[in-house]
Structure formats: C-alpha cells, structure tokens
ZAKE-949509 format. One record per atom (N, C-alpha, C, CB): x, y, z; residue in three letters. Coordinates in steps of 0.02 Angstrom, whole numbers, padded with zeros to 5 digits, always signed. Glycine has a CB too. Layout:
XYZALA ...
This chain:
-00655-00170+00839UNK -00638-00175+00769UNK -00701-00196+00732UNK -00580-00224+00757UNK -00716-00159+00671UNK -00783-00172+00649UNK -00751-00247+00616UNK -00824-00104+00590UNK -00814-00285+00594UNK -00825-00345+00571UNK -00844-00344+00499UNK -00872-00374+00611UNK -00791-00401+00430UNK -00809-00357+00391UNK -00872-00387+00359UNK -00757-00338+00347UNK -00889-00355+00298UNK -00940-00357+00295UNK -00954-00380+00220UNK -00961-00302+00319UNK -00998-00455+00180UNK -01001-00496+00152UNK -01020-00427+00089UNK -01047-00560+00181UNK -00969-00466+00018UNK -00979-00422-00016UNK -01013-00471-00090UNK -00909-00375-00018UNK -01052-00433-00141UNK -01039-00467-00197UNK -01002-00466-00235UNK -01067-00469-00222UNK -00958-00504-00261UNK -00935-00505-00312UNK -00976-00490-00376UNK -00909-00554-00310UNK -00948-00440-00434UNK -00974-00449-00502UNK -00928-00420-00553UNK -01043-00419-00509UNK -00934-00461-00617UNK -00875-00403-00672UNK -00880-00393-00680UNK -00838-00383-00708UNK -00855-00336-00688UNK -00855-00250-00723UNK -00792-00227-00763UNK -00857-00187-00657UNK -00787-00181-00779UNK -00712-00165-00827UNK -00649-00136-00764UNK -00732-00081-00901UNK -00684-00151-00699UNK -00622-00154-00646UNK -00613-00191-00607UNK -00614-00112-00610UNK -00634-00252-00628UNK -00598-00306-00596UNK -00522-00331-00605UNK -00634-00356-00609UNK -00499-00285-00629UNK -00406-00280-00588UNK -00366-00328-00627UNK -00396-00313-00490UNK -00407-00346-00701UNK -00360-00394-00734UNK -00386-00467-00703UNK -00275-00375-00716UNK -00416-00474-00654UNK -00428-00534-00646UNK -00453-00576-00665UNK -00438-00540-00621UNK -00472-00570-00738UNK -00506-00622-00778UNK -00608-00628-00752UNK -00451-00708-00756UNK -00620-00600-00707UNK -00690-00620-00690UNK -00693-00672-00663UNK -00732-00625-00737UNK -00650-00700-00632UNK -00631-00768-00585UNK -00593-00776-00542UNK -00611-00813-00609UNK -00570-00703-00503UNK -00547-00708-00433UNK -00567-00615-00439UNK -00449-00746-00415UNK -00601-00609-00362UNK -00609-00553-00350UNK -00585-00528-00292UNK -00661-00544-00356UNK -00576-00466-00299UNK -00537-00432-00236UNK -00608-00363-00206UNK -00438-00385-00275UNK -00591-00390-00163UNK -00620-00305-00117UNK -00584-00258-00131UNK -00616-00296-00031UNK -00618-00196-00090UNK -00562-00138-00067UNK -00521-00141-00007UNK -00594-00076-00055UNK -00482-00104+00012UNK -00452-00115+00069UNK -00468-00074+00130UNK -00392-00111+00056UNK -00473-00130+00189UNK -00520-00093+00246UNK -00448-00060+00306UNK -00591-00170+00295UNK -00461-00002+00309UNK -00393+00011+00368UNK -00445+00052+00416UNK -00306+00070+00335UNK -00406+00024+00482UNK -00409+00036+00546UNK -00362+00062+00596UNK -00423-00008+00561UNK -00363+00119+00614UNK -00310+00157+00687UNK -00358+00105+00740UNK -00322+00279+00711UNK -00279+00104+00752UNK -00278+00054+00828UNK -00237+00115+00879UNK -00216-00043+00820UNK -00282+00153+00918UNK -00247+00189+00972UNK -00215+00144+01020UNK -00293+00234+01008UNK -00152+00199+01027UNK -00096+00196+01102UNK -00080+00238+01127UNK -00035+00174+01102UNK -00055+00246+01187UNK -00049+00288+01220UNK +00030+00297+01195UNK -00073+00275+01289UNK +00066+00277+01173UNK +00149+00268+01157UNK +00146+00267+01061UNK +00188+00171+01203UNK +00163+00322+01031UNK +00158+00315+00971UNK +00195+00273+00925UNK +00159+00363+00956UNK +00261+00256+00979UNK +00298+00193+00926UNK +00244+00125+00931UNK +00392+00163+00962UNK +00193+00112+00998UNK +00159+00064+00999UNK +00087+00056+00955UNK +00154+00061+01060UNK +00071+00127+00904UNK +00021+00120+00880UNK +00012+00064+00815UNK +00009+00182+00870UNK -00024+00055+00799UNK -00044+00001+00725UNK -00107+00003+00693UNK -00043-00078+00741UNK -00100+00004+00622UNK -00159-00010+00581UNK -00171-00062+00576UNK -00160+00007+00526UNK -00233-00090+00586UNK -00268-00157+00550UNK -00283-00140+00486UNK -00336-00185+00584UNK -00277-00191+00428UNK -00283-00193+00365UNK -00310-00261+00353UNK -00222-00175+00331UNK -00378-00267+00304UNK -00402-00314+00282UNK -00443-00315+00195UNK -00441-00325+00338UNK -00450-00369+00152UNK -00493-00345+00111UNK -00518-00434+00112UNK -00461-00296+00036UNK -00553-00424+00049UNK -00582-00504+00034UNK -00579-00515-00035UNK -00663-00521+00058UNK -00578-00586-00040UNK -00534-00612-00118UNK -00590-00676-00105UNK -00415-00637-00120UNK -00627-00668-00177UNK -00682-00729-00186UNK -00649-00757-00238UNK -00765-00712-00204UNK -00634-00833-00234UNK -00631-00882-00304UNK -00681-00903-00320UNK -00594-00942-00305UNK -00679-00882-00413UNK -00736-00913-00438UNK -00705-00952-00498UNK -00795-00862-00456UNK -00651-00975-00502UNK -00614-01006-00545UNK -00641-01092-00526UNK -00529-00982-00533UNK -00648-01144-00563UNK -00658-01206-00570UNK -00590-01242-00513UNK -00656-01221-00658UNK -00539-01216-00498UNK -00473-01246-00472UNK -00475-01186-00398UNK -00390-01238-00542UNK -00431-01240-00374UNK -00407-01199-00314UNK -00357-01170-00337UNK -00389-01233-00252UNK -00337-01109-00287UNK -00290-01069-00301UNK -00242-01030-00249UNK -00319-01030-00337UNK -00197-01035-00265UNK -00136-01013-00214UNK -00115-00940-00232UNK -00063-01067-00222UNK -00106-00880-00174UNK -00077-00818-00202UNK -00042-00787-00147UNK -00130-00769-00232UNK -00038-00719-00144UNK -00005-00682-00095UNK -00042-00649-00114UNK +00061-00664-00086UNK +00000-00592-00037UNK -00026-00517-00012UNK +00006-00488-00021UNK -00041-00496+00044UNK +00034-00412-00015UNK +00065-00370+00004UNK +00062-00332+00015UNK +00087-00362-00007UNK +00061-00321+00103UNK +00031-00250+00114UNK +00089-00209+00151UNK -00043-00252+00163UNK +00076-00119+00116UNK +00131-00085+00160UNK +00092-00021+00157UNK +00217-00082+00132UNK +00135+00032+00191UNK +00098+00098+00216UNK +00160+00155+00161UNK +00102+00111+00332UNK +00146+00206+00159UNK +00173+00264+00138UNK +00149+00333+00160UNK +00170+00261+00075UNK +00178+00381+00165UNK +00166+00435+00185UNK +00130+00471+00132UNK +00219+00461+00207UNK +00116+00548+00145UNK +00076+00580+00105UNK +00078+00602+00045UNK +00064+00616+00125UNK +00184+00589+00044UNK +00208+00600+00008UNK +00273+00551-00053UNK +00213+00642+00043UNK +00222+00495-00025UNK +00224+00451-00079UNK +00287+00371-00037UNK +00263+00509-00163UNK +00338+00395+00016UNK +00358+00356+00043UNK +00368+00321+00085UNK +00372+00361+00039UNK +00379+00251+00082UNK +00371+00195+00127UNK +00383+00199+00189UNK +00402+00148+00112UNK +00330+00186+00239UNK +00348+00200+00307UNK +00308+00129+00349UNK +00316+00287+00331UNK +00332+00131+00400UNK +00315+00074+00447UNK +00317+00022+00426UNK +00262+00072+00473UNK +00316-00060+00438UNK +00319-00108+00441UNK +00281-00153+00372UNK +00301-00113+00504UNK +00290-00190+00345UNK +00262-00218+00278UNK +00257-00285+00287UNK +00304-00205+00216UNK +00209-00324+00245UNK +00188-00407+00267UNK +00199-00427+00228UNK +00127-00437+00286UNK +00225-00483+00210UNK +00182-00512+00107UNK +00178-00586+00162UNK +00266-00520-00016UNK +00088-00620+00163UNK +00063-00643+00168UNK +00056-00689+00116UNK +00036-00617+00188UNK +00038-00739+00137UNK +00026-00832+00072UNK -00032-00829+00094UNK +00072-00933+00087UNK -00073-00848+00039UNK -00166-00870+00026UNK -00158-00918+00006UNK -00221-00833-00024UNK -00162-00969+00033UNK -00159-01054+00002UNK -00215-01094+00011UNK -00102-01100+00037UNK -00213-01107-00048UNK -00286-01145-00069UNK -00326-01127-00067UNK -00309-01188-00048UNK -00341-01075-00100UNK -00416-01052-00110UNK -00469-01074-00137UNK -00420-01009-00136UNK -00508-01111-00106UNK -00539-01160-00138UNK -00595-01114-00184UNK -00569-01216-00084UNK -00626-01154-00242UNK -00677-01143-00274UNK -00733-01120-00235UNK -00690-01194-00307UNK -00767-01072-00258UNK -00817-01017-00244UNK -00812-01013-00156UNK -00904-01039-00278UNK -00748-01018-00155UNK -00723-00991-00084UNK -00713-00903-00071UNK -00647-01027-00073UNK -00719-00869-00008UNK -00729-00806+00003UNK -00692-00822+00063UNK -00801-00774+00002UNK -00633-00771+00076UNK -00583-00773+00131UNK -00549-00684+00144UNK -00514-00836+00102UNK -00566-00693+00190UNK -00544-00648+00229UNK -00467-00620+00229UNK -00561-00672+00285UNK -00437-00598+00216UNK -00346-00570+00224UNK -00358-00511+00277UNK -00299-00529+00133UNK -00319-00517+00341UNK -00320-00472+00364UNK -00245-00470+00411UNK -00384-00468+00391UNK -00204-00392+00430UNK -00144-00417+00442UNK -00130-00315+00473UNK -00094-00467+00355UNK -00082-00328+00522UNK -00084-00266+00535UNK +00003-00233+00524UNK -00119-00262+00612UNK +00006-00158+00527UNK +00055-00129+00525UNK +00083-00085+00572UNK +00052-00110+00484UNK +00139-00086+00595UNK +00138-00015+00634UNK +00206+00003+00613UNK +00127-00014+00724UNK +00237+00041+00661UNK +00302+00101+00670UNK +00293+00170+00624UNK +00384+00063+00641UNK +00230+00185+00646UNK +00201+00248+00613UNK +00240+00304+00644UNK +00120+00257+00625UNK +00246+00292+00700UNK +00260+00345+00733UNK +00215+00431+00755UNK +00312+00349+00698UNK +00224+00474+00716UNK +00185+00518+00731UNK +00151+00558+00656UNK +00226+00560+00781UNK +00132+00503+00610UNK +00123+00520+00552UNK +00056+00543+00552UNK +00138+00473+00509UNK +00017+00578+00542UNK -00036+00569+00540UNK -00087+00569+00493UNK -00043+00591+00570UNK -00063+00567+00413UNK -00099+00540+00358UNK -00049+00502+00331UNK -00131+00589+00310UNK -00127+00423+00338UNK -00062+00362+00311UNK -00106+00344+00258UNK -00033+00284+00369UNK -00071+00308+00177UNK -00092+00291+00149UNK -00065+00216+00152UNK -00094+00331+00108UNK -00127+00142+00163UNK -00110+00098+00157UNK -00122+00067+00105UNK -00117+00080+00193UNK -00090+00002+00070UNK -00098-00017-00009UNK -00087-00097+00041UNK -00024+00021-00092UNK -00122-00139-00008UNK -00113-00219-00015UNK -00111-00218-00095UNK -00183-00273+00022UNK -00067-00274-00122UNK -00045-00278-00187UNK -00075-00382-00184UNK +00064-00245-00197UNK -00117-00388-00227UNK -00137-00447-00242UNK -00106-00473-00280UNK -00187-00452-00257UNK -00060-00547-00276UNK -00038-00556-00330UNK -00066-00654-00337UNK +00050-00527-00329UNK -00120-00649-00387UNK -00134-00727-00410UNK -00084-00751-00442UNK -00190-00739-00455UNK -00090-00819-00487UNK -00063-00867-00516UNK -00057-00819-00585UNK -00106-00940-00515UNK -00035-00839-00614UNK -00010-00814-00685UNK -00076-00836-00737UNK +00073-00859-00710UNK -00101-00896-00720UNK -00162-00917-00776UNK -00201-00964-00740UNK -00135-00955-00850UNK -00238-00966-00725UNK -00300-00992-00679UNK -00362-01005-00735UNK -00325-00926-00613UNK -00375-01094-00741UNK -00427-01101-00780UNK -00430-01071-00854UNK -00475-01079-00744UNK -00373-01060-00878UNK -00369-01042-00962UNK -00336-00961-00971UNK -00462-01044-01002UNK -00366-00937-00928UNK -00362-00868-00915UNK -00287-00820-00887UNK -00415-00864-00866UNK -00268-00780-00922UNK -00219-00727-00883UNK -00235-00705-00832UNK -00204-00672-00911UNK -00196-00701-00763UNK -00228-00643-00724UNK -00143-00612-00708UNK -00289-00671-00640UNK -00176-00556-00668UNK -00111-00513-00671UNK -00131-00490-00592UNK -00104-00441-00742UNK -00067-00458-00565UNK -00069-00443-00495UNK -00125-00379-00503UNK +00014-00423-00459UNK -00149-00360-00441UNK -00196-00281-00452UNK -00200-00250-00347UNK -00322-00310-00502UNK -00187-00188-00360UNK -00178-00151-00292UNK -00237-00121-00275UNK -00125-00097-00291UNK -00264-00134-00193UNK -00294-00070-00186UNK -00268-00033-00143UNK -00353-00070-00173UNK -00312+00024-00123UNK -00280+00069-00077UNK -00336+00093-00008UNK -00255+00137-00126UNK -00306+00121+00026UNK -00340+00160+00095UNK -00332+00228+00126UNK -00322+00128+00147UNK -00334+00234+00175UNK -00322+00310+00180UNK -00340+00296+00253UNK -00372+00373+00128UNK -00289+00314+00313UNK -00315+00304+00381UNK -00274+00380+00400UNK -00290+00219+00428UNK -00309+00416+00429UNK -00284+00467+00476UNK -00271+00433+00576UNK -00355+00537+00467UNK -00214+00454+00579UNK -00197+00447+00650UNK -00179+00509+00686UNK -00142+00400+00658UNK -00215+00494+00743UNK -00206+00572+00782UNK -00159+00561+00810UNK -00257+00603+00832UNK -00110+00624+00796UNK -00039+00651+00832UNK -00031+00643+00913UNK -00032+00735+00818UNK -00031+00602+00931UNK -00020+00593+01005UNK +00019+00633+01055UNK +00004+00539+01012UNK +00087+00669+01022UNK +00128+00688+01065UNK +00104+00755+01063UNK +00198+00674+01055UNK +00082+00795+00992UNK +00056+00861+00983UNK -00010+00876+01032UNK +00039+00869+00906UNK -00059+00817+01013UNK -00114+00827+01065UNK -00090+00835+01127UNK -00161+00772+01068UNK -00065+00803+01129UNK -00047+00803+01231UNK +00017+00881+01240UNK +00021+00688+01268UNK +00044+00899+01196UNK +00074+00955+01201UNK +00022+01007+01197UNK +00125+00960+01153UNK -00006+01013+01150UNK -00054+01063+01147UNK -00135+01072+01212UNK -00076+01047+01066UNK -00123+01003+01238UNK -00165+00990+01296UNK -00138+01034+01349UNK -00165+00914+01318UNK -00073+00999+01355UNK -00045+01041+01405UNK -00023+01110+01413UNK -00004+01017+01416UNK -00013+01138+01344UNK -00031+01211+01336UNK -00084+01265+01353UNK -00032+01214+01288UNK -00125+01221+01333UNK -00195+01248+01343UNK -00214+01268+01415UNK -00245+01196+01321UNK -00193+01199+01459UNK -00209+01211+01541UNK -00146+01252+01568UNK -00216+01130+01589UNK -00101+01256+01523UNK -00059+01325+01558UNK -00066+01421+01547UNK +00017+01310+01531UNK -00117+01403+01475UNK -00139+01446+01472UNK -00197+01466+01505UNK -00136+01449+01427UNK -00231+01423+01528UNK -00290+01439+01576UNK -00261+01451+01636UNK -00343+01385+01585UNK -00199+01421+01658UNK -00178+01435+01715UNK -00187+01503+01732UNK -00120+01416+01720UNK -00118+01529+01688UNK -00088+01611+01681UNK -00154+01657+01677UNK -00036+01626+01602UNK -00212+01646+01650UNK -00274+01679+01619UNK -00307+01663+01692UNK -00314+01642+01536UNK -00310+01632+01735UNK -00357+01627+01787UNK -00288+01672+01852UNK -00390+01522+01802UNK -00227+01661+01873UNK -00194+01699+01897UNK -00184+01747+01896UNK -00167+01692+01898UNK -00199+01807+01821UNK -00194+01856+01825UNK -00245+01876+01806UNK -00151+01875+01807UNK -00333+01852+01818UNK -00380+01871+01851UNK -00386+01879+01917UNK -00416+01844+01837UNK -00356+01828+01954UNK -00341+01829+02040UNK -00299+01906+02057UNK -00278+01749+02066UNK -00246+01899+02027UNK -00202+01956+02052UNK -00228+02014+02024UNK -00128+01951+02033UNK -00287+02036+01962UNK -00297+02106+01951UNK -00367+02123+02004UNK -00310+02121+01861UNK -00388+02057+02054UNK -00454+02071+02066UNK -00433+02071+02164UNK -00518+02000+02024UNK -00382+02047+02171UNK -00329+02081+02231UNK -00313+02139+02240UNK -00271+02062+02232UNK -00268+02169+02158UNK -00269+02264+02144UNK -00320+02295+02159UNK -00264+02292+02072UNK -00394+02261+02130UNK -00461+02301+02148UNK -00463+02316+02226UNK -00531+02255+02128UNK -00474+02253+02264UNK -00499+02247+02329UNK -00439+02291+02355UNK -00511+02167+02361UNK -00382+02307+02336UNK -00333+02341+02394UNK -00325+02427+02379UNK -00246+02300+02389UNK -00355+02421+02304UNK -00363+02492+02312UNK -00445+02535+02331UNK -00335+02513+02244UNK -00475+02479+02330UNK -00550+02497+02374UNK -00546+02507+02445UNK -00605+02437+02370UNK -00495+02432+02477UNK -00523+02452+02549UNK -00457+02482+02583UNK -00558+02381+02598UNK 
C-alpha cells in the first residue's frame, strides 16, 4: 500500500467552503486483491490539516457507488476528534462487498463544526475512481482460452496423423 504523501495546504476558490482553516485532500483509493471476490476491499484515505486557532472535532463519510450512480458495498462514517491546531492527520478506512464490479466510484463526505474560530464552514466531498479486475471473468476467460488451445493443438495432432496415414 503506497504511503501517503505530505501535502500543502493553500486557499484557493476550492477549498470546499472551508473557510481557509481546515483543509481537505483528495481522496486516495486502493484495490486490495483476492482471490474470492466477496473477500476483495478498497483502501480509502485523504488528509485534513487544521489551521483554525481551536481544536476541532468532525466526521467522515465514506461509501462506494457504481458507474451508475448507486450505492454499493459497505460504508463508514468515522469521528476525527480533536484536531488539534496546525495539526495534519491522516483518515484512512477501507470498504468492501464489491463483489464483481469493476468500476467503482469512491466518495468521503467531510463534515466540520458548523463555525470554527468566527467562521462558517460547511461539509465538502471528494471523490475517486478505482477499477477492480473481474476475477471470476478473468479466470473464466483463462480457462477458455486453455481450452481453446487445447481443441487448436488436438486437431493439429489428429490432421497431422491423417497426413502420416495417408503417406505411409
């Protein structure tokens, strides 16, 4: 699993409503292969810097959806407590019962305090995009393949038997 990786914070006109005093990453997703597709899982992580004067308490919420917009596999809502001042923390949390989906879109939904240090903030989402390879198709289509080589190498054997028996 990659390790993540220290970001800067700065405001811009998309910092997510957050006042310029709590920042969010993007969201990092990860396929976790299995050999058993009910056993597969995404890792999901982002990072949330306080730069507010106070500590601060929030949630997570992370869930998956299909390609086509609906909720699939397993969902978290996670507590961030105490986030201390010009603190940088890690959220990371995984999902599975994908099954045999193989474009997943994952979302975490940030939701701070209502007013932190004078300021409004408002919840703000990001998103991901993890492809998982079809496990049962691969291995069907695996096994197709070597039956088609089978049949394709047997009835090279048997037309090259026809040769030799009508030669000798």
């Amino acid at each position: 699993m990659p390790s993540p990786s220290a970001s800067t914070p700065h405001e811009s006109s998309h910092d997510g409503g957050l006042g310029g005093i709590v920042f969010v990453s993007g969201l990092s997703s990860h396929y976790v292969w299995s050999s058993s597709p009910v056993d597969s899982k995404v890792l999901l992580r982002f990072t949330v810097r306080n730069d507010a004067k106070s500590s601060i308490d929030s949630t997570a919420e992370f869930w998956a959806t299909s390609p086509v917009g609906s909720r699939i596999g397993t969902s978290h809502k996670l507590p961030i407590s105490a986030l201390k001042p010009n603190e940088t923390r890690v959220v990371e949390t995984s999902l599975s019962g994908f099954g045999q989906w193989t474009a997943i879109h994952t979302h975490v939904k940030f939701s701070p305090p209502k007013i932190v240090d004078g300021k409004k903030l408002s919840s703000v989402t990001r998103d991901s995009f993890v492809v998982v390879p079809p496990v049962v198709a691969i291995g069907c289509g695996g096994a197709l393949a070597v039956i088609a080589l089978l049949g394709v190498r047997f009835a090279w054997l048997a037309r090259l038997a026809l040769i030799f028996r009508s030669v000798g």
